[in-house]
N, C-alpha and C positions, 0 to 999 in steps of 0.2 A: 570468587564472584558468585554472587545466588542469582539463585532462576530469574527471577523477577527482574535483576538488572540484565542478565545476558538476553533478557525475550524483548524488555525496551531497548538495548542494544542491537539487536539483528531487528526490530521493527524500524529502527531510525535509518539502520543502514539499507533497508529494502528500500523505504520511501525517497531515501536520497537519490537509489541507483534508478528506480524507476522513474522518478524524478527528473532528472538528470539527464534520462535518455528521449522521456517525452518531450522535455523545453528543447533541448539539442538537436535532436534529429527525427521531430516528428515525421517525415519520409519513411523511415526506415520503419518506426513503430507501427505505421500505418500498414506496410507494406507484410509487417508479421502478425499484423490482425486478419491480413485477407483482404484489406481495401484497399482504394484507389488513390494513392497518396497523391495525385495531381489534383483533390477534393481542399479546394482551400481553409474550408469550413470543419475541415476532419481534422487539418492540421493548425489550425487556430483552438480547437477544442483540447487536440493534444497538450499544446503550450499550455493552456488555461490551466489541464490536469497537474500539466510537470511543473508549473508556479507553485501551486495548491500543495503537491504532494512533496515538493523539498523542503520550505515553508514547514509544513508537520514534523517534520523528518530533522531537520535542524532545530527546533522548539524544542524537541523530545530530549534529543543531546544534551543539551542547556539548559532545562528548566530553573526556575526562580527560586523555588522552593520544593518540597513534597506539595502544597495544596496544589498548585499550578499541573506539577506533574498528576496529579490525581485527575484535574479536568481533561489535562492534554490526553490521557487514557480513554478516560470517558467519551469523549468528543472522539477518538482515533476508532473504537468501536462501532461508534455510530455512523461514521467516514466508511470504512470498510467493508460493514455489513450491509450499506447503502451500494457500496460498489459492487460486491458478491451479487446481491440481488437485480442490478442493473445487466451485469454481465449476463450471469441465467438468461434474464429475459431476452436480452439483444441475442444470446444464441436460438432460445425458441422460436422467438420470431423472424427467423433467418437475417436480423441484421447485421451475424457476425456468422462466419464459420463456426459448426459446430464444436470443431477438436480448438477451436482460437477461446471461445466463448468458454468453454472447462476449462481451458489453461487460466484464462481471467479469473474466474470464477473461485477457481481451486488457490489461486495467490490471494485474493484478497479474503478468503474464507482463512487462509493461515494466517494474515495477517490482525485477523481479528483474532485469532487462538493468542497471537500474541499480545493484545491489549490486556484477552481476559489474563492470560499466566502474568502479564507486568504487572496488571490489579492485584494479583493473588495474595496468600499469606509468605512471606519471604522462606526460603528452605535452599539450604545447600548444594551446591554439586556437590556429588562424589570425590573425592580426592582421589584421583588414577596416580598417580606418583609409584 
């Protein structure tokens, strides 16, 4: 497998699990952000994210073609770099814990490492054998 497939691989499987666990049990996500998961509006936002983010995450899996997967890239950078930069803020502005807000922050900053490596020019793993 090369790079490029194993980075949109582990990017599909991050958006699914986060995904997944925002629709599911936004309580719980709420609750490891540092807020008030009895916050109806926190946990209506959550679902909206975990729709959003399995939605990309199963798209990426699947694609149509290479051009499709080329947008879905493009658009998942844009998605994530949006979210890194939301994150940041919400922890400056004490909306979020600060050690919650780097946790955020630092996942979707990788998660855009992964669009750009899915973008990249295709290259080898190593062969460990």
């Amino acid at each position: 497998m090369d790079v490029r497939t194993a980075a949109r691989r582990s990017l599909a499987v991050i958006r699914l699990v986060n995904g997944a666990a925002a629709l599911l049990t936004p309580r719980v996500m709420s609750r490891r952000l540092g807020a008030d998961p009895g916050q109806p509006a926190l946990v209506y936002v959550l679902r909206m994210f975990g729709v959003r983010t399995v939605v990309i995450g199963a798209q990426l899996l699947c694609p149509a073609d290479a051009d499709e997967r080329g947008r879905q890239l493009r658009t998942g950078t844009l998605i994530h770099a949006s979210d890194a930069l939301a994150a940041a803020c919400a922890g400056r502005e004490g909306l979020l814990p600060r050690r919650m807000a780097a946790a955020a922050t630092a996942i979707s900053t990788v998660n855009v490492a992964l669009t750009l490596v899915a973008r990249g020019r295709p290259c080898r793993l190593p062969d460990v054998r």
